[in-house]
Backbone as numpy.savetxt, mean C-alpha at the origin, in Angstrom:
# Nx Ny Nz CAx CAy CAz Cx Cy Cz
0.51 -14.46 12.27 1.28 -13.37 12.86 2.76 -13.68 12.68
3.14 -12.95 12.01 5.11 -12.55 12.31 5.57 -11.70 13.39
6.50 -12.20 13.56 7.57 -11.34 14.40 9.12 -11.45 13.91
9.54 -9.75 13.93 10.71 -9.47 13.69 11.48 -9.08 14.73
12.66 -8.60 13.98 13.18 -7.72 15.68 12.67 -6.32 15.69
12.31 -6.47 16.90 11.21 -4.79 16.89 10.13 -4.75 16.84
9.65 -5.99 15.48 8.05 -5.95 15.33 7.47 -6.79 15.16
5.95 -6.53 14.88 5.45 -7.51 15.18 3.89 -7.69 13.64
3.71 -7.81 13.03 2.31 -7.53 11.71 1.61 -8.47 11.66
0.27 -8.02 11.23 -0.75 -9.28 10.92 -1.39 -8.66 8.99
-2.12 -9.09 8.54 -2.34 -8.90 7.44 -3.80 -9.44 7.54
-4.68 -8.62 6.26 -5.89 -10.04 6.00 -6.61 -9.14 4.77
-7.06 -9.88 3.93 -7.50 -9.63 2.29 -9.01 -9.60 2.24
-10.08 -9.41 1.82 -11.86 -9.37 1.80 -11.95 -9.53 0.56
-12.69 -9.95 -0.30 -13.31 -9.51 -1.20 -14.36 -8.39 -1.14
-14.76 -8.32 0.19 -16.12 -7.35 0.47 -17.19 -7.84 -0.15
-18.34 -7.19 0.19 -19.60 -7.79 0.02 -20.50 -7.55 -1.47
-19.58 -6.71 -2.06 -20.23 -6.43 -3.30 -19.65 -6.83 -4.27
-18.29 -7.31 -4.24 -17.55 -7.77 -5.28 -16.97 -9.56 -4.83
-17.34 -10.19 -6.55 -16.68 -11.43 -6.49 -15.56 -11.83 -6.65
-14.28 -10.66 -6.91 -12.77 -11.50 -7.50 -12.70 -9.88 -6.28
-11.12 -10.83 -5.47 -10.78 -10.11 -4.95 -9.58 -9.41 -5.62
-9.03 -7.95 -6.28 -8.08 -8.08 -7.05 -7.17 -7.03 -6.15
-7.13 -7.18 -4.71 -5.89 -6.86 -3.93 -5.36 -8.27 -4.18
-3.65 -7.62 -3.63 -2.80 -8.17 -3.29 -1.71 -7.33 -2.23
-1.14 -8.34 -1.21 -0.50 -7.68 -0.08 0.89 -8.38 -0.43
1.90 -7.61 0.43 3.45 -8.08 0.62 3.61 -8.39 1.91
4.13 -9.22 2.89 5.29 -9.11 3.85 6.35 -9.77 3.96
7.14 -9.64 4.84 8.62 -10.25 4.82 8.14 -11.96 4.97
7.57 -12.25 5.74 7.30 -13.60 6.22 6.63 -14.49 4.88
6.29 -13.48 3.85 5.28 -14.53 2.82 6.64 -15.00 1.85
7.81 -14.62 1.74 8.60 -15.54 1.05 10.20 -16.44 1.96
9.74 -16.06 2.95 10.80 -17.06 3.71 12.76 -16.41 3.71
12.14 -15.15 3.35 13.70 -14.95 3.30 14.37 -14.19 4.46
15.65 -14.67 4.82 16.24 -13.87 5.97 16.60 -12.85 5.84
16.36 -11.43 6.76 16.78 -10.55 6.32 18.13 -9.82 7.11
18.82 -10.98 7.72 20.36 -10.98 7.99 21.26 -9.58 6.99
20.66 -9.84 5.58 21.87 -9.20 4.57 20.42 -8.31 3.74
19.46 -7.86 4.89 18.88 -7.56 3.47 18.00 -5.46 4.23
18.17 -4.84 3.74 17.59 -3.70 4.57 16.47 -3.78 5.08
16.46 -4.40 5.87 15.11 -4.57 6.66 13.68 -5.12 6.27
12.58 -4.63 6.62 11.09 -5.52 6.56 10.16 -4.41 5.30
10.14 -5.37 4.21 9.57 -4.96 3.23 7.63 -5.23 3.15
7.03 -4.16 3.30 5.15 -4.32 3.22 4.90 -3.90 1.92
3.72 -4.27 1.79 3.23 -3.68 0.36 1.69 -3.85 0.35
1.22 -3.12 -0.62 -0.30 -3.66 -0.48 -0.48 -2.39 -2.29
-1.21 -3.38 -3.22 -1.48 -3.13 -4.53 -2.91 -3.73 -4.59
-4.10 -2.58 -5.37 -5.10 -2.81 -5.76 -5.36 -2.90 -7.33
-5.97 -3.78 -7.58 -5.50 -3.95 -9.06 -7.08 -3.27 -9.97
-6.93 -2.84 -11.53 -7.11 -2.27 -11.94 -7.68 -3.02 -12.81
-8.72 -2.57 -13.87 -9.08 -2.97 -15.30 -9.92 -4.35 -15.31
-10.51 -5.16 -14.52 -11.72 -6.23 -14.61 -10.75 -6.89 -13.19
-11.59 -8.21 -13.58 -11.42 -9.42 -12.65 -9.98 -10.00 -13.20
-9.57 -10.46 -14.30 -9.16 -10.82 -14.44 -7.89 -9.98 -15.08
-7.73 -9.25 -15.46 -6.91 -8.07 -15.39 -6.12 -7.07 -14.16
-7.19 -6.81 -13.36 -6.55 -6.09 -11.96 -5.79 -7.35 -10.90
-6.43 -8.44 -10.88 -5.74 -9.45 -10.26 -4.35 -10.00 -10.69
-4.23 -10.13 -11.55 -2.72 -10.12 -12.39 -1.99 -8.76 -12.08
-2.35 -7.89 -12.51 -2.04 -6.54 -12.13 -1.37 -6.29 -11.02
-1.92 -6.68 -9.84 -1.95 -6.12 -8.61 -0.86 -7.60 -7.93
-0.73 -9.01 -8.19 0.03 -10.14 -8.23 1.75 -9.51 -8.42
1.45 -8.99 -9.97 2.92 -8.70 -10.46 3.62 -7.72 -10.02
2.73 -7.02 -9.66 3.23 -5.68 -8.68 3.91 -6.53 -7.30
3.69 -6.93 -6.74 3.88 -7.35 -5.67 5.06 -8.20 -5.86
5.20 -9.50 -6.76 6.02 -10.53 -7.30 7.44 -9.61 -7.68
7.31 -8.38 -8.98 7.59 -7.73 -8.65 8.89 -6.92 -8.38
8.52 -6.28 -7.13 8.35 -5.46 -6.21 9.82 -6.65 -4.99
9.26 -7.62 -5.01 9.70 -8.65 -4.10 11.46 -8.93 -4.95
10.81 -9.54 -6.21 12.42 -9.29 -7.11 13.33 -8.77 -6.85
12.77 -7.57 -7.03 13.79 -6.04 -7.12 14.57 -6.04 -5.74
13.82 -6.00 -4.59 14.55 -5.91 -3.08 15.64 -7.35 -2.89
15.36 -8.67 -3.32 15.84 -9.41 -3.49 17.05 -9.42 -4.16
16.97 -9.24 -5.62 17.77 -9.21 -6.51 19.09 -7.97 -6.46
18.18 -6.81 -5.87 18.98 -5.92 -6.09 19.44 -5.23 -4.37
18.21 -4.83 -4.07 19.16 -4.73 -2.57 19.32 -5.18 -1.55
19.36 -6.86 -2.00 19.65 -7.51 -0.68 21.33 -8.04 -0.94
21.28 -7.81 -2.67 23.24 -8.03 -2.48 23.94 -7.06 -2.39
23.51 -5.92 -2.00 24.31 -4.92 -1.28 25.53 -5.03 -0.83
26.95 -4.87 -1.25 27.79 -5.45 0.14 28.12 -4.40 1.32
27.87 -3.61 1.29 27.32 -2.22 2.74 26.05 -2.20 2.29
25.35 -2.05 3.92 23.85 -1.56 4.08 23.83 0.44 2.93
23.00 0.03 2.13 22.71 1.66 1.77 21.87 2.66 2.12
22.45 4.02 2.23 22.00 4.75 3.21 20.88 5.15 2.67
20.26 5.79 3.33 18.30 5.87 3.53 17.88 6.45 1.90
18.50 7.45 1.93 18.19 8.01 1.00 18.33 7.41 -0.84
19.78 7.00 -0.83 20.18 5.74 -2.15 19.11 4.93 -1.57
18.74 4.15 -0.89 17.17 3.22 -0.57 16.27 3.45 -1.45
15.82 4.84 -0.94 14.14 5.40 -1.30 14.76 5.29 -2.75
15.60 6.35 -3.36 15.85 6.54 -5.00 15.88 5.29 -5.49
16.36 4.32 -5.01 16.00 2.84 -5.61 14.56 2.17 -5.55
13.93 2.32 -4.55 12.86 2.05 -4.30 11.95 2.78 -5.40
12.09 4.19 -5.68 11.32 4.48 -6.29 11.47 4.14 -8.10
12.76 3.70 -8.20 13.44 3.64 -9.62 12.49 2.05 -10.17
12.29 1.43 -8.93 11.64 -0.01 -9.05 10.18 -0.06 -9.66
10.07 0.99 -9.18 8.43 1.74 -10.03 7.82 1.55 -11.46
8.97 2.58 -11.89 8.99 2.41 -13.21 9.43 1.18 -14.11
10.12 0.29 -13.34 10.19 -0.59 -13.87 9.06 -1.92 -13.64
8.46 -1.83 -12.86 7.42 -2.56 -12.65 6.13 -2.44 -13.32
6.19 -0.50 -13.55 4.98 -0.12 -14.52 5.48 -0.77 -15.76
6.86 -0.51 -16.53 6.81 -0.85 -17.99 6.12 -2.17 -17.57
7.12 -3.27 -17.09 6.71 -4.70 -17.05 5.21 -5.12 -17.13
4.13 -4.22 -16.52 2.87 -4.45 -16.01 2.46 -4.25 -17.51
2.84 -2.79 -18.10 1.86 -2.27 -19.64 2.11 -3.20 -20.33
3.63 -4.11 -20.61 4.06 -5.18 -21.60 2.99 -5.99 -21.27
3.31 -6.54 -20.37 1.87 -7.49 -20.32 0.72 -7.45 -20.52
0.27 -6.39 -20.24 -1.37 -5.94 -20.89 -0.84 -5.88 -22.07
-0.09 -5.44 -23.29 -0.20 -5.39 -24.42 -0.17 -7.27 -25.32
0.67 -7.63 -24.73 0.79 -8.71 -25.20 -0.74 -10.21 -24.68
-1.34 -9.68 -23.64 -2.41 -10.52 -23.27 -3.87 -9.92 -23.94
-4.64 -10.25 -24.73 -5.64 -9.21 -24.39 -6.74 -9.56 -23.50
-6.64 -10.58 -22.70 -7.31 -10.52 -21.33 -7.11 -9.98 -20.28
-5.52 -9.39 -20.76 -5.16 -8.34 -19.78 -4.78 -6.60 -20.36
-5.88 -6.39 -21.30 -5.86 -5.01 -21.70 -6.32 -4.10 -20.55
-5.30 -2.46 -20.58 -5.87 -1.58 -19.62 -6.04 -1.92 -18.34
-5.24 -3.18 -17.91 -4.45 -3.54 -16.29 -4.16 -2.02 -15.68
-3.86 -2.43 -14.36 -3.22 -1.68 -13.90 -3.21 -2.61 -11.99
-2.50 -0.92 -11.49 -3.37 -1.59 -10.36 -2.39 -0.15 -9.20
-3.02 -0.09 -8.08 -2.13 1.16 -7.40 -1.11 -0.18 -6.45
-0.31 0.60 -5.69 0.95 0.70 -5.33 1.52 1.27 -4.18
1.34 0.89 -2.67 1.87 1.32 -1.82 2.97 0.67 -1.28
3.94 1.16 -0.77 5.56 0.09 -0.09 6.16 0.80 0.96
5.83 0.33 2.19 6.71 0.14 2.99 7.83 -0.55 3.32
8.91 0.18 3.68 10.40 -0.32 4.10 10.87 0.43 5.34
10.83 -0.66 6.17 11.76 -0.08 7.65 12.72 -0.85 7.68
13.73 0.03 7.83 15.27 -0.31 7.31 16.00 0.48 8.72
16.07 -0.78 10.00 16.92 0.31 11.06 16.06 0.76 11.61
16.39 2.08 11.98 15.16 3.05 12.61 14.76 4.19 11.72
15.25 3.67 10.30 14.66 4.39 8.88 13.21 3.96 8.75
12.26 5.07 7.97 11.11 4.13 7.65 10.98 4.61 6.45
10.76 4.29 5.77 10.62 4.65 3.80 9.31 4.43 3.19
9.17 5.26 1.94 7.58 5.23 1.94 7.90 5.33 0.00
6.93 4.76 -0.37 7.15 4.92 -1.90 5.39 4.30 -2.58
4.83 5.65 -3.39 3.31 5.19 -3.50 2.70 5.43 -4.91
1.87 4.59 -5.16 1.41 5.67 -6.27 -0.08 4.99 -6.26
-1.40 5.71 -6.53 -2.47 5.72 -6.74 -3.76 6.19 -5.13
-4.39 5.12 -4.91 -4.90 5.75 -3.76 -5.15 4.71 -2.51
-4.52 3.71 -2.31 -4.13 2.68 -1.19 -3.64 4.00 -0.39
-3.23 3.58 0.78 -2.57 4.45 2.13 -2.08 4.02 3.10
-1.24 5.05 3.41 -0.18 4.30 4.42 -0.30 5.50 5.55
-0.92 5.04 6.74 -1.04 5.75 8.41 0.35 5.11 9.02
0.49 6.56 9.74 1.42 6.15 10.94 0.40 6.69 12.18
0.76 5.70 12.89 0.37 6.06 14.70 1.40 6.11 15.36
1.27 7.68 15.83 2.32 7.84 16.69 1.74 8.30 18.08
1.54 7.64 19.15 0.92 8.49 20.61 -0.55 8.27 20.08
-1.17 9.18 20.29 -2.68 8.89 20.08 -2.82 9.68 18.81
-1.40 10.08 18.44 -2.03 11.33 16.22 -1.79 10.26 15.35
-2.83 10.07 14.31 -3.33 9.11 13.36 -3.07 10.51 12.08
-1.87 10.02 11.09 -1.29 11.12 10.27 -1.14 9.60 9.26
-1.76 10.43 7.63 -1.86 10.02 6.75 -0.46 10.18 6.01
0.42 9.14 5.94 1.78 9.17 5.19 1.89 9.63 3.41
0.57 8.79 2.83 0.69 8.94 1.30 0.05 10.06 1.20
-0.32 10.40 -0.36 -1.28 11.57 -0.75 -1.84 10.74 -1.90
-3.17 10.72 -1.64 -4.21 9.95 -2.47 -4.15 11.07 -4.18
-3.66 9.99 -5.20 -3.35 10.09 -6.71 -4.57 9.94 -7.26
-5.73 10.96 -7.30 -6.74 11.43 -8.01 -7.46 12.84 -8.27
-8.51 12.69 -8.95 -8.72 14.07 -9.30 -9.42 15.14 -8.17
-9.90 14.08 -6.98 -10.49 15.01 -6.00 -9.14 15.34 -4.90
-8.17 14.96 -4.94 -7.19 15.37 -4.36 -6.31 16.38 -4.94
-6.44 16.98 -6.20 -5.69 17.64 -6.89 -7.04 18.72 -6.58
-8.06 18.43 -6.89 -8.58 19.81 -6.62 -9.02 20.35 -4.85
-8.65 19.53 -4.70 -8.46 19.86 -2.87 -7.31 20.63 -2.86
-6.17 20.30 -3.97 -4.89 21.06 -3.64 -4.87 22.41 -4.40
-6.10 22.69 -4.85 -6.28 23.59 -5.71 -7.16 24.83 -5.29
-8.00 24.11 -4.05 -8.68 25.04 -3.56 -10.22 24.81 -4.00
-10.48 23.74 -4.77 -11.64 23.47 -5.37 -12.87 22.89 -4.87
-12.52 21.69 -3.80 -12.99 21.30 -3.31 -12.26 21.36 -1.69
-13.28 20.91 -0.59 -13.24 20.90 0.68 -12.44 19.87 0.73
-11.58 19.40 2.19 -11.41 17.65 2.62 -12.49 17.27 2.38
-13.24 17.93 3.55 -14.68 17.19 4.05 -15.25 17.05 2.73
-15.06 17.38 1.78 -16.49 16.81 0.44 -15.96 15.54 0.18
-14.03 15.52 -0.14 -13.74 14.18 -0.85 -14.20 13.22 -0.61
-14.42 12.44 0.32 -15.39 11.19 0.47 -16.77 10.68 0.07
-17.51 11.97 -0.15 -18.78 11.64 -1.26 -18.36 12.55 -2.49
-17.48 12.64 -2.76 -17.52 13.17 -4.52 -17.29 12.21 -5.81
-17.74 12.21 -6.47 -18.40 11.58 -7.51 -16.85 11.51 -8.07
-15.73 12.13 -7.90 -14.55 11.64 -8.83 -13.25 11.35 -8.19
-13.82 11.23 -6.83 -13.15 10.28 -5.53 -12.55 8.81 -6.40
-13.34 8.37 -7.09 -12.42 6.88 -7.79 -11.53 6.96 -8.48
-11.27 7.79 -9.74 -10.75 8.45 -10.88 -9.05 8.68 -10.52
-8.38 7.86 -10.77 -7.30 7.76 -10.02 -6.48 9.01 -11.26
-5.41 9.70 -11.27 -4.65 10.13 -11.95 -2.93 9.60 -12.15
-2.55 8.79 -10.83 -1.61 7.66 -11.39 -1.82 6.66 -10.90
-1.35 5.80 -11.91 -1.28 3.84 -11.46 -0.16 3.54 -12.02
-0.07 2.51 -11.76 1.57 1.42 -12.54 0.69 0.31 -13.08
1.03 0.67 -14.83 0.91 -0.55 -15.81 0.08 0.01 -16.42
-0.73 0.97 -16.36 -1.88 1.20 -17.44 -0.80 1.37 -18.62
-1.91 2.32 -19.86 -0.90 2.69 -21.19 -0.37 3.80 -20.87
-0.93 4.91 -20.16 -0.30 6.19 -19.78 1.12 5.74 -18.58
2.13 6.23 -19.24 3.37 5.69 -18.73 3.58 6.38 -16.78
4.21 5.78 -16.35 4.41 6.49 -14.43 4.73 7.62 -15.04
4.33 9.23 -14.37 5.01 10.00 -14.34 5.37 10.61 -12.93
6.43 9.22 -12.49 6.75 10.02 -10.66 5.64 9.44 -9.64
6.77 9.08 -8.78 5.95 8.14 -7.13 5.70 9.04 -6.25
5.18 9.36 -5.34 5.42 10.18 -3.78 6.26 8.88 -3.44
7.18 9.80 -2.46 8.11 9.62 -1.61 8.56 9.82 -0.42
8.52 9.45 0.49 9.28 10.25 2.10 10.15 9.40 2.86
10.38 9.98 3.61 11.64 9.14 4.45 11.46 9.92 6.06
11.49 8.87 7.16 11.47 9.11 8.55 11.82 8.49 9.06
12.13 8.81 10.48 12.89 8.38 11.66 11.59 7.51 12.58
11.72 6.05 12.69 10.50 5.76 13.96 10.94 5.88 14.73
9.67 5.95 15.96 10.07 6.25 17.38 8.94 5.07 18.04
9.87 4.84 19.38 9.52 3.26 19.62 8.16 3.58 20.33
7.14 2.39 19.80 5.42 2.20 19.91 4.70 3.00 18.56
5.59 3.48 17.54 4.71 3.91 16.51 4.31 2.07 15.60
3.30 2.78 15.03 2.10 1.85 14.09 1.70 2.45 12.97
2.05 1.36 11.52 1.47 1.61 11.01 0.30 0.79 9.75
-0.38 1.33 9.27 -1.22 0.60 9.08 -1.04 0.96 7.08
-1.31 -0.29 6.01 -1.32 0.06 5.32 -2.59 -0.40 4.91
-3.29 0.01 3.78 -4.67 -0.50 3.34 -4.99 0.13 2.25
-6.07 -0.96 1.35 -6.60 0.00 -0.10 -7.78 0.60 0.42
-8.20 1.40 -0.79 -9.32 2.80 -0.17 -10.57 1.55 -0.45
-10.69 0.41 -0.40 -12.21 -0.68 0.14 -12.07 -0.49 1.68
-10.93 -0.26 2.85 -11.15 0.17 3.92 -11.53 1.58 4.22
-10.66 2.52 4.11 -11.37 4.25 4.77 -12.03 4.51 3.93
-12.69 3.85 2.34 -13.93 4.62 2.21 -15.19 3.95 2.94
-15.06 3.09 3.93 -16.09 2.24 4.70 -16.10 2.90 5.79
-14.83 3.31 6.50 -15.15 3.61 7.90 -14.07 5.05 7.68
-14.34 6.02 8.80 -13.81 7.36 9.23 -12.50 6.88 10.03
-11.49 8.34 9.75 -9.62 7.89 10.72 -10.30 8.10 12.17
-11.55 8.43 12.61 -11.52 8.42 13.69 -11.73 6.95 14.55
-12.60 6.18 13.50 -12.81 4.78 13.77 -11.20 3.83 13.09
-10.48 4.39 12.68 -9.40 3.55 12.48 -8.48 4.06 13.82
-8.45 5.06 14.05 -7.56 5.74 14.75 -7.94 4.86 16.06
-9.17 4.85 16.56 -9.88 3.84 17.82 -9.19 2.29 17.66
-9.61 1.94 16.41 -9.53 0.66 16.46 -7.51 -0.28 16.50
-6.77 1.03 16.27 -5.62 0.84 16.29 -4.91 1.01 17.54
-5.70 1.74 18.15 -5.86 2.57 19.77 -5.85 1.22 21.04
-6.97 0.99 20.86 -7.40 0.05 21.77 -7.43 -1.60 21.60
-7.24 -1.76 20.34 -7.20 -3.25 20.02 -5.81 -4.04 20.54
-4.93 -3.47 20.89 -3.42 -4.19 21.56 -2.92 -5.32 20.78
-2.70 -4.67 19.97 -1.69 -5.46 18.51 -2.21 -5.78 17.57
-1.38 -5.93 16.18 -1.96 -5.95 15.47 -3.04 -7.16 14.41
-2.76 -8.61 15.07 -3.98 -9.12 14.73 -5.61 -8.83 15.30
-5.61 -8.58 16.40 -6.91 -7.54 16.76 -7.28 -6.54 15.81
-5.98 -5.50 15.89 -6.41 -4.48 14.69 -6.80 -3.94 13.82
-6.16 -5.84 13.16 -6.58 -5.83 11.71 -8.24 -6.54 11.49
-8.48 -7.16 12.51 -9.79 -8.20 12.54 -11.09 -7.15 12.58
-10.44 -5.93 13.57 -12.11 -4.97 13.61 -12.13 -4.15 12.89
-10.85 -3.48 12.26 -10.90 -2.79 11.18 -11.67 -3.64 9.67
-10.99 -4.60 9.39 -11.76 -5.25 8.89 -13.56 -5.64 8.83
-13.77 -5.85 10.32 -15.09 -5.95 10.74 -16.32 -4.91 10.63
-15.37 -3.56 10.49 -16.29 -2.29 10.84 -16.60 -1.87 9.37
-15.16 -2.20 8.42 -15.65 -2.28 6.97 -16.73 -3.42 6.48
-16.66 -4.29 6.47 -17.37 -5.18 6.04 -19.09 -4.76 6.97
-18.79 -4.90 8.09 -20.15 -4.13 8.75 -20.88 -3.36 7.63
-19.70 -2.17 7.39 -20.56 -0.26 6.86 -21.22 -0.77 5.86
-20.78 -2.26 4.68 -21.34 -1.98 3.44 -20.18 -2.88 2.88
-18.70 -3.04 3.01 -18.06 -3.36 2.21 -18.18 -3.72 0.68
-18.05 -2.30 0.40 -18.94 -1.93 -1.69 -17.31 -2.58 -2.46
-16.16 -2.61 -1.64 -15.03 -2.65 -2.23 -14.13 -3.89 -2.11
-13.02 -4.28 -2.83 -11.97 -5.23 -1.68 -10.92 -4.87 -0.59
-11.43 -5.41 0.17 -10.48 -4.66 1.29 -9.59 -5.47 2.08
-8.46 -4.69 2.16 -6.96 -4.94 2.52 -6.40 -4.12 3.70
-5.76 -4.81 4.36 -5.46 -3.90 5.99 -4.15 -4.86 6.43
-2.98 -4.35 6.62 -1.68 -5.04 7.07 -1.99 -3.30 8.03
-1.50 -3.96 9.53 -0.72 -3.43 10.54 0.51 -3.58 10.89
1.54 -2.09 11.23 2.80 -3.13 11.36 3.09 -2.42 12.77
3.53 -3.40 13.88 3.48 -2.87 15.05 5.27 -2.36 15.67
5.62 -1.50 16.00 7.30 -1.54 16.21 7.52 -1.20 17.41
């Protein structure tokens, strides 16, 4: 467990029960030791990696490694804090540069052909909260007792949900629920992150995780388990528990961040 000012996160990784290489990878402020005195606040992340065992795990590593660079390198020498918005446009500019970096590498490895891996990032900066995503990991906020989905899941059953094609209620058993339509690093180049930007309000939670958690359990059982568990190493232990319980077919990843 870390603690910041304000907050408080726990984290924890699965392989799940059906798979042998776990090829998540998570971010938090506490995993590289740096102060964030001079730096915009508490950076999360959580990347599922793509293309085998040994491919999505690299994948989903460099994303993260990264990801970590960029905030380091670039906006922690800031000499004024930058405002929310120059943030996110940087945040999201980091994208694309992380995708080229990821495809170079699959081209030049061929144990790492057709890598990839998805891409979620949290940044609370202040009482800013910043959001920058691409594939189908997710990022919940809890605010009061409403459990509201921050990202928009980057596949083909979500585009035809937006189309009128399919129901919500079907996406979870439809057959092209996996079929992602963006990642960072495949050969098909980023075209564009989701993005948002908000104001927290004090006792919101949020939870980030790859889809090896909510395709195991329902937001009504996350929404409970974020509810009643009283912080977030609890949180993360039964959420975890209730996946691995259902079946855990996937690897699963769950950072809570408590404020």
């Amino acid at each position: 467990m870390a603690v910041s000012i304000g907050m408080t996160w726990h984290a924890k990784s699965d392989a799940g029960q059906k798979r042998p290489v776990n090829e998540d990878n998570f971010l938090l402020p506490d995993s590289t030791g740096i102060s964030y005195g001079s730096c915009p606040g508490a950076l999360f992340a959580v990347a599922d990696g793509l293309g085998g065992h040994a491919g999505g795990k690299i994948a989903s590593r460099m994303a993260c490694d990264l990801l970590m660079d960029f905030y380091r390198s670039k906006l922690c020498r800031e000499e004024k804090p930058l405002p929310a918005e120059s943030l996110l446009e940087a945040l999201e500019k980091s994208f694309y540069d992380i995708d080229t970096k990821i495809r170079n590498q699959s081209r030049t490895n061929k144990a790492c052909e057709n890598m990839g891996t998805t891409l979620s990032v949290l940044l609370i900066a202040g009482r800013q909260v910043l959001v920058a995503h691409v594939g189908d990991s997710r990022i919940y906020r809890l605010r009061g007792k409403e459990l509201v989905q921050l990202t928009v899941d980057h596949n083909f059953v979500q585009e035809m949900i937006a189309e009128g094609e399919v129901l919500p209620s079907e996406a979870a058993h439809h057959p092209l629920r996996n079929m992602l339509t963006r990642t960072v690093g495949t050969e098909e180049p980023l075209h564009g992150a989701f993005t948002c930007l908000g104001i927290i309000e004090p006792g919101d939670c949020f939870l980030l995780c790859s889809d090896g958690l909510y395709s195991m359990i329902s937001d009504t059982e996350i929404l409970d388990a974020l509810i009643t568990c009283h912080g977030p190493a609890r949180s993360v232990d039964r959420l975890l528990a209730l996946a691995l319980s259902n079946g855990g077919q996937d690897n699963i990843t769950v950072i809570v961040v408590q404020v």
